[in-house]
C-alpha positions in Angstrom: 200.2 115.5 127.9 198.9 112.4 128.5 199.0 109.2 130.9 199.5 109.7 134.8 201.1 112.5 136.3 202.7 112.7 139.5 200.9 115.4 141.8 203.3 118.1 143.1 204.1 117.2 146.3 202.6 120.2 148.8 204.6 120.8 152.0 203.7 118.8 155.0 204.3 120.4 158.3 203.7 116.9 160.3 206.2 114.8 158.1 209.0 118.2 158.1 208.2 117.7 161.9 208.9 114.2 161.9 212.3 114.9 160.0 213.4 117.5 162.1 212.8 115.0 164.9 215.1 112.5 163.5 217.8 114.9 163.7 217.0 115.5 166.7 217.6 112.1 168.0 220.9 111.8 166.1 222.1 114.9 167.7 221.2 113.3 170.9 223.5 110.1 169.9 227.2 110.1 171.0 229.5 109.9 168.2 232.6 107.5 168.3 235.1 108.9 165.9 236.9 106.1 164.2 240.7 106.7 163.8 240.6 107.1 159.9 239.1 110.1 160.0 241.5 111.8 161.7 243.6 110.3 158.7 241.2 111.7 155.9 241.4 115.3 157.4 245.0 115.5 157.5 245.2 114.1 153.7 242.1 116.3 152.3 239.6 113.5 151.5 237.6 115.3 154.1 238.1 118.7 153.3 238.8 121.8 155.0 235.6 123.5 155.4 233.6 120.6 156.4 235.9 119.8 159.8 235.4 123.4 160.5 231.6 122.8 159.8 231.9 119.9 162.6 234.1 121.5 164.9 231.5 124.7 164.6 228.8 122.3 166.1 230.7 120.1 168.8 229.2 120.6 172.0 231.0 122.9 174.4 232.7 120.2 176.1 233.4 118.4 173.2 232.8 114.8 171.4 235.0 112.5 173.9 237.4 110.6 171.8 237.3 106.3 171.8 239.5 104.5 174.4 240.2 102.4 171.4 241.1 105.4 168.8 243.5 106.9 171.3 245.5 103.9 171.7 245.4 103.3 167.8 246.7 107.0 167.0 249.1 106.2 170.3 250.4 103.1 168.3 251.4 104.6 165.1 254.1 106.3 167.0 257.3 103.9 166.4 261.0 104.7 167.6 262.1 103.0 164.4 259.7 105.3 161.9 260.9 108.9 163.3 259.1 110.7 160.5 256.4 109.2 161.5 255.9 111.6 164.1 254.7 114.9 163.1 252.1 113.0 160.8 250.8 111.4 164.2 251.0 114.4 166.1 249.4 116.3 163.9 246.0 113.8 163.9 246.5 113.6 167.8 246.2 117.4 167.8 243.0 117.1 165.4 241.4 114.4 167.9 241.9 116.8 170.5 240.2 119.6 168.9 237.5 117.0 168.5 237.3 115.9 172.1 238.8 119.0 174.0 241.1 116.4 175.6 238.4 113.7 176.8 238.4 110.4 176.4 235.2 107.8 176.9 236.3 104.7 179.3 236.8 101.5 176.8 233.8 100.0 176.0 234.4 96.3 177.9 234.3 98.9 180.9 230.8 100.7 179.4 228.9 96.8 178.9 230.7 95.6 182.4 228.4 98.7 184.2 225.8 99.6 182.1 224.6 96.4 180.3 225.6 93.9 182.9 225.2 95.8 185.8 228.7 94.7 187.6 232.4 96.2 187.4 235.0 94.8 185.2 236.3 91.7 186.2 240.1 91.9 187.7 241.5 89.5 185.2 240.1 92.1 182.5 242.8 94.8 182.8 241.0 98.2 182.2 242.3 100.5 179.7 243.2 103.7 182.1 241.6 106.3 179.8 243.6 108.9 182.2 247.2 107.5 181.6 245.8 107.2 177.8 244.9 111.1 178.4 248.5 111.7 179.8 250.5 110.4 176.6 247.9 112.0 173.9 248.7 115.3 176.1 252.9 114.6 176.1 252.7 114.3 172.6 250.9 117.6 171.0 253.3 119.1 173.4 256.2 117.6 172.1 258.4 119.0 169.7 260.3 116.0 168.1 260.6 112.2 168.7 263.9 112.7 170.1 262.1 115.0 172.9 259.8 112.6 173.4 262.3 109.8 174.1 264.3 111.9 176.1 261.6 113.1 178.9 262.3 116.7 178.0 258.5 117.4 177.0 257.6 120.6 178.7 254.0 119.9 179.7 251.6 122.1 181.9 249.4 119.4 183.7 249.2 115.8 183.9 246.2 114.1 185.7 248.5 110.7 186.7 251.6 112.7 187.4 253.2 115.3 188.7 250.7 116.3 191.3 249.1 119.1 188.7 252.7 121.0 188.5 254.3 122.0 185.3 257.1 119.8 184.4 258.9 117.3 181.9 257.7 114.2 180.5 258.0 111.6 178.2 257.6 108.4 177.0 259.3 105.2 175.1 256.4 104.0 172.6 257.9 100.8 172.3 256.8 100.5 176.1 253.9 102.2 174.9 253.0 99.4 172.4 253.8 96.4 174.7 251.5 97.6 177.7 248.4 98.9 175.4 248.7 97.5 172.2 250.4 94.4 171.5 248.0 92.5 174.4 244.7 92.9 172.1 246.5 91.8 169.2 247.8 88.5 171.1 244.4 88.5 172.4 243.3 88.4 168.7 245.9 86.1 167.0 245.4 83.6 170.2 241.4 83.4 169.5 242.4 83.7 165.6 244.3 80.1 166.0 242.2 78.6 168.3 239.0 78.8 166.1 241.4 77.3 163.0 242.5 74.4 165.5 239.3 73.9 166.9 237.7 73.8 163.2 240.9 72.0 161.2 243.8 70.4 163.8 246.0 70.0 160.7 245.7 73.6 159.5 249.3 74.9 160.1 250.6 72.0 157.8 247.7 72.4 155.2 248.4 76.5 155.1 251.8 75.4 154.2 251.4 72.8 151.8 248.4 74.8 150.0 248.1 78.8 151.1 244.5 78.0 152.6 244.1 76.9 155.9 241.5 74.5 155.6 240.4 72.2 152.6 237.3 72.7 150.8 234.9 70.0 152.4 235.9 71.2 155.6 235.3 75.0 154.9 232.1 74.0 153.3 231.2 72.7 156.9 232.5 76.1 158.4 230.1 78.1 156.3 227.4 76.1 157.3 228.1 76.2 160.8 228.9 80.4 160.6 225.3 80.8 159.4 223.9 79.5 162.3 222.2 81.3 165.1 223.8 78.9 167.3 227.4 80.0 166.6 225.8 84.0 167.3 224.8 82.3 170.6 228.0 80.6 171.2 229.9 83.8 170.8 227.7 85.8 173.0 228.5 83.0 175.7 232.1 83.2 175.4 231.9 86.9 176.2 229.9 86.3 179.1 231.9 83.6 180.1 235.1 86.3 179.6 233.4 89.1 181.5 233.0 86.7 184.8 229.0 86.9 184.6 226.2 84.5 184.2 225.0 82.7 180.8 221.5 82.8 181.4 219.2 82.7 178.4 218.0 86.0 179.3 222.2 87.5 179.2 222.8 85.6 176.5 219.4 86.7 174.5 220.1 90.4 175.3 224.3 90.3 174.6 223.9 88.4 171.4 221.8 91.6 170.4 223.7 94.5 171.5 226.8 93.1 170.4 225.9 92.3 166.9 227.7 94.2 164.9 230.7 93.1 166.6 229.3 89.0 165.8 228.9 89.9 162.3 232.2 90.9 162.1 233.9 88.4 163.9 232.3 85.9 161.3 233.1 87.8 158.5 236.8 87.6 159.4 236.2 83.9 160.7 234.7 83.0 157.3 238.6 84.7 155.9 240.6 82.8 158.1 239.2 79.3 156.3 241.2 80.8 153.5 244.6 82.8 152.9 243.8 85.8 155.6 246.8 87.5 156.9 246.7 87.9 160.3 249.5 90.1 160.5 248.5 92.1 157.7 245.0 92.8 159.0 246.1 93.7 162.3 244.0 96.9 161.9 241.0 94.3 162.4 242.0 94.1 166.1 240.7 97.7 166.7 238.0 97.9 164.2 236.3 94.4 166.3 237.1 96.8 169.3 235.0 99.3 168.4 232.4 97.7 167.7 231.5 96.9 171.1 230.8 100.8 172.2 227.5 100.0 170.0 226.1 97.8 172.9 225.3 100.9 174.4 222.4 102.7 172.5 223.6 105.8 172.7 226.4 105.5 170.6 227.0 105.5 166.7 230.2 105.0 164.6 231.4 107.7 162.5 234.2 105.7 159.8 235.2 106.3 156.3 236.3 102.6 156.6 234.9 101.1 153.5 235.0 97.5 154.6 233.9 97.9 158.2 230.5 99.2 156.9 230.8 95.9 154.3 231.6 93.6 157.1 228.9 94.8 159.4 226.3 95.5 156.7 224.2 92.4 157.7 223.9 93.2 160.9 220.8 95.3 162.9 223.1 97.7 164.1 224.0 99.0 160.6 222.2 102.3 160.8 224.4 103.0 163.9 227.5 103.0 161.5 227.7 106.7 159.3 230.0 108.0 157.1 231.1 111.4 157.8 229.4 113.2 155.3 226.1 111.4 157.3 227.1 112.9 160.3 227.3 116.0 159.1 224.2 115.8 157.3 222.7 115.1 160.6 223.7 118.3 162.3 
């Protein structure tokens, strides 16, 4: 045989070393299950064998589920789509075999204490991961929708009612939805429109004229402007600015980095809005922004079969700290 050949690579106990070390460190990460995988077990895409595989190598406390998945798998509970129900009971009951019941606080909280080194300001209303708790709890106990709308859930233990006696609960998700849910959405629609009114003032009458929000020479100025690191910096300030603490260069330096991924996405979907984008219909977008902020803490990673968060956030340094599930488990 002739021309080069490739030497047999020999076995290398420093670089196997190395490898196992990686693992290592990704064993040492905190997972953040997105919701859809919850979604993907139930339906099969995920199969059977491989959530046992994961379940088989959860701590013994368990992987504590995201503030901002409970509320989502809360939220797909309606009054007016009773069977509805058991499908989201049934993913409830698989995030509780995930997180034996735990829940992490929401991450505002997390970058508030750990990144900022101050509480969360009192005009940011905290998620209360315990009342959260309380309703994942009422429904794997419940029976039927109509026993949930009725308060006669027999439940063993609540930690925000009840005193720790056995009793009967239950709850009206269209409350549910107001108090938790519908608040980030506004939140979201509110900054939506005011970036379109800040960039176009006419772009309620252009959308209905043409279907696109702004005209071209204008949204050829928006991509311009998107690209620049001073709209990353101007975004980083407006959550500083949100979170009651100070804009120093320094803050602003260190936020506009650990919150990258959630800037990349934001421009993504800002770069969307210049055209047709549905608010309404991407109000899953809401969540997924959400999420992103648990990756301002290092510990975390994302664990999402979500094709198009990955593609949003693929520009962005924090990348690597999104995985598929089949990455996870390659990692275990």
């Amino acid at each position: 045989m002739t021309g080069n050949v490739l030497p047999i690579a020999r076995p290398n106990p420093k670089r196997e070393n190395c490898h196992r070390n990686v693992l290592r460190s990704t064993l040492r990460l905190t997972p953040i299950f997105d919701t859809n995988i919850f979604g993907h077990v139930q339906d099969g895409s995920i199969p059977a064998k491989n959530w046992r595989f994961l379940l088989a190598h959860r701590p013994g406390h368990g992987w504590p589920l995201s503030a901002v998945t409970a509320v989502e798998l809360l939220g797909g509970i309606r009054e007016e789509r009773p069977e509805r129900f058991v499908q989201q009971k049934e993913q409830i009951e698989l995030a509780y075999q995930l997180s034996k019941g735990r829940i992490h606080e929401e991450p505002r909280f997390l970058i508030c204490n750990e990144v900022l080194g101050r509480s969360l300001p009192p005009e940011v209303p905290r998620l209360p991961v315990e009342v959260l708790g309380d309703h994942t709890t009422v429904v794997r106990c419940a029976k039927s929708l109509e026993e949930l709308l009725s308060n006669r859930v027999l439940v063993k233990r609540l930690q925000t009612r009840g005193e720790g006696h056995a009793g009967t609960a239950g709850f009206k998700p269209s409350v549910l939805v107001e108090g938790f849910i519908r608040a980030p959405k506004r939140e979201w629609l509110k900054r939506s429109e005011a970036f379109a009114d800040e960039t176009y003032p006419r772009w309620r009458e252009h959308f209905q004229e043409t279907g696109k929000r702004l005209p071209d020479e204008q949204r050829k100025q928006l991509e311009s402007r998107l690209a620049s690191d001073a709209e990353r910096v101007r975004f980083a300030e407006t959550i500083l600015r949100w979170l009651d603490a100070t804009a120093e260069p320094e803050s602003v330096a260190e936020i506009t980095k650990r919150l990258d991924a959630v800037i990349e996405f934001t421009i993504f979907v800002d770069r969307q809005i210049a055209g047709n984008y549905n608010l309404e219909k991407n109000e899953s977008d809401v969540y997924d922004q959400f999420q992103l902020h648990y990756l301002a803490m290092d510990r975390f990673i994302i664990v999402s079969e979500d094709r198009n968060l990955r593609t949003r956030t693929a520009g962005s340094s924090q990348a690597k700290q999104i995985m598929s599930f089949d990455e996870f488990l390659k990692s275990l």
